[in-house]
ZAMARGU-4260 file (C-alpha; in steps of 0.2 Angstrom, whole numbers, plus 5000, padded with zeros to 4 digits):
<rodrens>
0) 5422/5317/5691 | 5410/5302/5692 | 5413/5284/5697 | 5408/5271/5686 | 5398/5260/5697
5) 5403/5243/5699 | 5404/5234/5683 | 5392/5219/5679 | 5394/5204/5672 | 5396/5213/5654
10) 5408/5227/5650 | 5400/5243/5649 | 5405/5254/5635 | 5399/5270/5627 | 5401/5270/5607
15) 5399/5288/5599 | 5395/5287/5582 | 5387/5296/5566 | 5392/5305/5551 | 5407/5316/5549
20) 5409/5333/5555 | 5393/5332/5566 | 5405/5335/5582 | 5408/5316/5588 | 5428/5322/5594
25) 5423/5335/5605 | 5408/5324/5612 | 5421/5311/5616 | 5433/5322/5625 | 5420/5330/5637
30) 5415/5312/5639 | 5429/5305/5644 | 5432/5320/5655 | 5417/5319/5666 | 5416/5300/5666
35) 5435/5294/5668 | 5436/5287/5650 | 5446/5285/5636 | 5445/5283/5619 | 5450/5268/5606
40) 5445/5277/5590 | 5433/5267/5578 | 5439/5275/5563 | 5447/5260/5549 | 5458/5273/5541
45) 5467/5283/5558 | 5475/5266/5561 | 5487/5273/5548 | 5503/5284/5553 | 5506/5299/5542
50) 5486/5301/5537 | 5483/5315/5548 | 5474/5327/5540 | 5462/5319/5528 | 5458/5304/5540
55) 5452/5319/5553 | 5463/5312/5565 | 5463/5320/5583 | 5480/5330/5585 | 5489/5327/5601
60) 5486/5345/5607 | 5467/5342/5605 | 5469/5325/5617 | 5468/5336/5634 | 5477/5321/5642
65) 5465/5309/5637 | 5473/5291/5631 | 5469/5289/5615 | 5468/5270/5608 | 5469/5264/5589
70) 5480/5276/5582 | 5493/5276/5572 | 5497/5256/5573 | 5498/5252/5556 | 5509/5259/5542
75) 5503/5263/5524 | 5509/5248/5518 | 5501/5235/5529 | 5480/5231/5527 | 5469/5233/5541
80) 5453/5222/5543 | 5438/5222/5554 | 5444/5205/5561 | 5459/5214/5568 | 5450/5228/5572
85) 5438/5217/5581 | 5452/5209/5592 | 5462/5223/5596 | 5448/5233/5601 | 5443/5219/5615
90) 5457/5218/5619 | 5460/5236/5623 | 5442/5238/5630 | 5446/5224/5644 | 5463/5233/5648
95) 5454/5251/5650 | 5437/5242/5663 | 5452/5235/5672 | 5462/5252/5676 | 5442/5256/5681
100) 5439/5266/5666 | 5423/5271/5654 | 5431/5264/5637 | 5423/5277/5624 | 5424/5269/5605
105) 5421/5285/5594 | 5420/5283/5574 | 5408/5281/5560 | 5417/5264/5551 | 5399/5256/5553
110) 5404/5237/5550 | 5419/5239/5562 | 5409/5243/5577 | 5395/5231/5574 | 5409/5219/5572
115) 5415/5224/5588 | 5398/5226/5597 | 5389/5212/5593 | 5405/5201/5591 | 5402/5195/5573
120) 5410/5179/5570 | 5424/5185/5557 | 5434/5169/5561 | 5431/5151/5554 | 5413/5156/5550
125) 5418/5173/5540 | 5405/5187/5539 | 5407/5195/5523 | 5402/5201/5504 | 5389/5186/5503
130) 5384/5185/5524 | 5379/5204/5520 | 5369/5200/5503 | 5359/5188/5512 | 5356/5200/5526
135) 5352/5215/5514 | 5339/5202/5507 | 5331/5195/5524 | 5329/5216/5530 | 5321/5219/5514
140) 5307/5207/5520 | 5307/5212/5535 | 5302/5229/5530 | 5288/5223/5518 | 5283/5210/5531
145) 5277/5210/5550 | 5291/5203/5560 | 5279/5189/5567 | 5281/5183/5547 | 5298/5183/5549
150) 5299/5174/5565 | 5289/5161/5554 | 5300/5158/5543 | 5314/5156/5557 | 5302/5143/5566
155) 5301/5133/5547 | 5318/5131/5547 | 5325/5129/5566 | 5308/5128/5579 | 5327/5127/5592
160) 5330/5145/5587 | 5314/5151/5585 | 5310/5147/5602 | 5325/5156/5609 | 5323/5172/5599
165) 5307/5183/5602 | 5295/5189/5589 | 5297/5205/5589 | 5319/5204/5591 | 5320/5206/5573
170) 5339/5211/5572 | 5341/5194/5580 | 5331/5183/5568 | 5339/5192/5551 | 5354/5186/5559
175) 5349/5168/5561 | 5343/5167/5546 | 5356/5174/5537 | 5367/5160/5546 | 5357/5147/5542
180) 5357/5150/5522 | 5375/5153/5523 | 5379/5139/5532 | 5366/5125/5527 | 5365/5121/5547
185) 5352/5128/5559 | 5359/5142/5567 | 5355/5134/5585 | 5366/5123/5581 | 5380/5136/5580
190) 5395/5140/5589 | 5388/5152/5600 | 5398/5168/5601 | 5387/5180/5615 | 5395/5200/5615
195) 5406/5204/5631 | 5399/5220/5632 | 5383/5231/5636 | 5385/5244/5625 | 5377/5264/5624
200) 5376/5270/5605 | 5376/5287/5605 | 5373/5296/5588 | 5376/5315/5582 | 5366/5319/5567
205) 5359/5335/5563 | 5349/5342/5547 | 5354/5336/5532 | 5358/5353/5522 | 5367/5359/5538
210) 5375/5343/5539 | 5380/5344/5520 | 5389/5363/5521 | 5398/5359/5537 | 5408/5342/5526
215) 5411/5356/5514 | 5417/5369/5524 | 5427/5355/5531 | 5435/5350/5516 | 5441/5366/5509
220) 5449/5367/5529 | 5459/5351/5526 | 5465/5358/5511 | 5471/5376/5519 | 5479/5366/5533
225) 5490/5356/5519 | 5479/5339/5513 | 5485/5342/5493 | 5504/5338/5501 | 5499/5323/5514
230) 5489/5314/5499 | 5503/5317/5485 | 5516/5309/5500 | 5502/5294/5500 | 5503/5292/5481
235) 5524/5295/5478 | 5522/5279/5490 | 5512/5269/5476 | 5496/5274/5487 | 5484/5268/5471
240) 5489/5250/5474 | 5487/5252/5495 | 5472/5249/5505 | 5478/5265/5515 | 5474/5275/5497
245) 5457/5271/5496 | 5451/5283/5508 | 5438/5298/5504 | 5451/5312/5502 | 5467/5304/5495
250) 5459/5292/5478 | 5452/5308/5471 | 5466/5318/5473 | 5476/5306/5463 | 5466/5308/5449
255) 5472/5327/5451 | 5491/5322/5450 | 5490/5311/5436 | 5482/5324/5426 | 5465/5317/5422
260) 5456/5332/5432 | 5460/5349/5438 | 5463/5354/5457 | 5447/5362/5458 | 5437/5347/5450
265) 5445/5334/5463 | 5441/5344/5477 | 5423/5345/5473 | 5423/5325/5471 | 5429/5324/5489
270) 5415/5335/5496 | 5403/5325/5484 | 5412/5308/5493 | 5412/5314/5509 | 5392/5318/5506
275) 5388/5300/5500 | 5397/5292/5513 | 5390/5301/5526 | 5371/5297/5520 | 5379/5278/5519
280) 5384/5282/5540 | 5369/5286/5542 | 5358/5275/5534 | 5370/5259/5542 | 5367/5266/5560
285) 5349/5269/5558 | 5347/5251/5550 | 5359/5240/5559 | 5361/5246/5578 | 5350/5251/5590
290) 5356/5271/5592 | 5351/5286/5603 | 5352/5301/5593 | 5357/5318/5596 | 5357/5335/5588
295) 5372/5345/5596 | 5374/5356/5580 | 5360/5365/5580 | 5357/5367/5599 | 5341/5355/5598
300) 5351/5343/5613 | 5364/5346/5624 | 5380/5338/5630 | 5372/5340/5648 | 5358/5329/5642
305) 5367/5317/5633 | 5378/5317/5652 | 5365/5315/5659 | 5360/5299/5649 | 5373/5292/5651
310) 5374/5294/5670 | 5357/5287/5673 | 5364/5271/5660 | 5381/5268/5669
</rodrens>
């Protein structure tokens, strides 16, 4: 097993993400294994108890003795945010670096862990439907425009900012931007909120058609192994009006029990969900966070070389 050397100023944590049923479970468990981790799942629906099977939650069995964080703490009825997300997971991160161990954040709820990563002020100075429109806007220009335009228009607004932030960091001037026109006040004058944490973004991806079959064939499993019975429990428990039955896998299936489709019809709607949603995973990683991606599906990487990586980073 190896030590983690000694921790610097900043947390380190590893952060396994991607699309479903590209393997990040298995990766997560070898990791923890070799590197004394464990886990807090990133994942907004497994906080749920009792949505097991369609949420692709890690069974007990599957855990070999690794603690597994983030599971199971909310019941159907309650709402879970990326706020309380955010919080609980520092929280959780600071306890596992103290007993010396690698905290491991494995899930593909993309807003969650930039939340977490980044430490998004969700607070008194909330990040949401309009901070991400303004964002969306400001990376549109930054794709039709050379990041030294962007940093321009940064320097226009607060020269204070634009003098702490570098040219080419265009993540960082999208979001000082986007503060400022929310806000109305330059964003050097904001309450500054640095991340606790160094963090290593590891991505599983693989090629797209592949990726596509294997949600499928993943899909028709959860049914065989009783998804029909968990998500009619969900909807006898007035799962239309709960946050808990939004989720890829139970909303479709309602439609089934009310009898506005047949069974067949809302099975395909899942694997044509779960397809969608994986292409949004992807696209947010890609876009948002600065990821190292691997192919372990097809055999292009290993799990030695992504061991390896993450030797040489820790």
């Amino acid at each position: 097993m190896i030590q983690i050397k000694e921790l610097s100023k900043l947390t380190k944590i590893i952060a396994i993400v991607g699309p479903t049923a590209v393997g990040k479970t298995a990766l997560s468990i070898k990791l923890a294994q070799h590197f004394d981790g464990e886990i807090i799942s990133g994942d907004s629906m497994q906080v749920y108890r009792h949505l097991d099977i369609g949420t692709a939650k890690i069974r007990p069995d599957e855990m070999q003795g690794i603690p597994h964080h983030m599971i199971n703490i909310r019941d159907i009825t309650e709402r879970f945010s990326a706020a309380e997300f955010q919080k609980i997971a520092t929280t959780q991160i600071k306890e596992i670096a103290s007993r010396g161990k690698l905290p491991i954040i494995v899930g593909g709820t993309g807003f969650y862990l930039q939340a977490l990563i980044e430490n998004l002020s969700l607070g008194d100075d909330q990040f949401d439907e309009r901070s991400m429109e303004i964002r969306a806007q400001w990376q549109q220009f930054a794709k039709i425009h050379e990041p030294q335009e962007v940093w321009q228009r940064l320097k226009e607004l607060d020269p204070k900012a634009a003098q702490q932030i570098a040219p080419n960091n265009v993540r960082r001037l999208i979001r000082a931007l986007e503060v400022i026109e929310k806000t109305g006040h330059p964003f050097s004058e904001q309450r500054n909120t640095p991340s606790e944490f160094e963090t290593l973004l590891i991505g599983l991806t693989t090629d797209r058609p592949l990726l596509y079959d294997r949600i499928n064939a993943r899909v028709d499993l959860m049914m065989a192994n009783g998804l029909e019975e968990e998500a009619r429990w969900l909807f006898e428990h007035q799962g239309r009006e709960l946050q808990a039955g939004k989720g890829i896998g139970y909303h479709e299936l309602f439609d089934y029990f009310e009898s506005q489709c047949s069974l067949d019809s809302a099975v395909e709607k899942i694997k044509l969900d779960s397809r969608h949603y994986a292409k949004r995973q992807l696209t947010w990683f890609r876009n948002k966070m600065d990821v190292i991606w691997f192919d372990l599906v097809t055999g292009q990487h290993s799990v030695s070389e992504i061991k390896k990586k993450v030797a040489n980073w820790l």
